[in-house]
N, C-alpha and C positions, 0 to 999 in steps of 0.2 A: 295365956293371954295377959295375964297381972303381970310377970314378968318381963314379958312386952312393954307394954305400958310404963313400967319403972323402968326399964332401960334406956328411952326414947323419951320419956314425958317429960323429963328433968330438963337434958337438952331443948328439947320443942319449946317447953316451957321459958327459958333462961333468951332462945330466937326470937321469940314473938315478944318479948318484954325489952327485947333492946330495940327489937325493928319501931314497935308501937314510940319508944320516946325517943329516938332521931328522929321522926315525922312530924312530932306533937309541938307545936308551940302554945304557951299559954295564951290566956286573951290578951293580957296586960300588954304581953310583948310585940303580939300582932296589932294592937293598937298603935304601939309608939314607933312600929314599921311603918303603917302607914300615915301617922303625923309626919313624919320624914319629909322634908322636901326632894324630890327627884329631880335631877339632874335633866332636864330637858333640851331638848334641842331641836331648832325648826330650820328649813330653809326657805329664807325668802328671794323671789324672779322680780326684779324690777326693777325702773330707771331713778335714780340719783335724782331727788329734788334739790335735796339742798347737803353740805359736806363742814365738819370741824375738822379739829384736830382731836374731839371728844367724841362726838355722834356724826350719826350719816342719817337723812331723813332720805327713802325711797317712796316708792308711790308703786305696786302691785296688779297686775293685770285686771285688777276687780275695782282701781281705782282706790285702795284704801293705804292708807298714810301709815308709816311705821317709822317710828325715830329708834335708834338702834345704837347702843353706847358703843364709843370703842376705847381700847384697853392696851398698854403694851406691849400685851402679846398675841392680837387680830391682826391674824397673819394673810397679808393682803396681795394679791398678785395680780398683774395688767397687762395683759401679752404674754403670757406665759413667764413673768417674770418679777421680781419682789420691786415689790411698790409702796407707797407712804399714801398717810390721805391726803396730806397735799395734791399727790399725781391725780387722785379721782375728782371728775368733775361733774357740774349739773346735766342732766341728760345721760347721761353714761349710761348702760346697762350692767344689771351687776346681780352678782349669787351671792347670797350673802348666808351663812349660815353661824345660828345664834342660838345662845345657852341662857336657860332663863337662870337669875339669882335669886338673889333676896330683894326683897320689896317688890319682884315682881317687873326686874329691871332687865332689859334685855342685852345680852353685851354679844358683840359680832367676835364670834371664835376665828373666822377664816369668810376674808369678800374678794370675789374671783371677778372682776372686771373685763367687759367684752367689749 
């Protein structure tokens, strides 16, 4: 049986000491994981109050107001086809789907106009 043990144990041993620390993160590190800001992204349904060449303000089925930055690279389609915010206009319906930033700023990734 001790020979056992010595033949197997070392291996077992040497397994469960690497499996344990690719699992393990410290506290420290799991903290400044979740400080992190994450990458978020929502999609908002509703019609076009008002329109820049910066933001878009909609209005949402619940009635609530959402101004939504746009960026050089919200990539905008209108009929199945590439569009500027010029082409959208008040009333419009439109999908808009937005990546939150920094300060909490919401910028339109891609608005699908119907």
């Amino acid at each position: 049986m001790r020979k056992l043990l010595e033949k197997i144990g070392a291996p077992l041993f040497c397994l469960a000491f690497l499996l344990s620390t690719t699992s393990f993160t410290p506290p420290r590190a799991q903290a400044q994981e979740m400080a992190k800001p994450q990458d978020q992204n929502v999609t908002i349904t509703g019609k076009v109050k008002q329109v820049s060449d910066s933001s878009l303000t909609l209005v949402d089925d619940k009635n609530a107001e959402h101004t939504i930055s746009l960026s050089a690279t919200t990539k905008i389609t209108k009929a199945g086809k590439s569009a500027k915010a010029a082409d959208i206009k008040a009333d419009d319906s439109v999908v808009v789907v937005a990546q939150k930033g920094e300060g909490d700023v919401w910028t339109a990734v891609a608005i699908k106009v119907s």
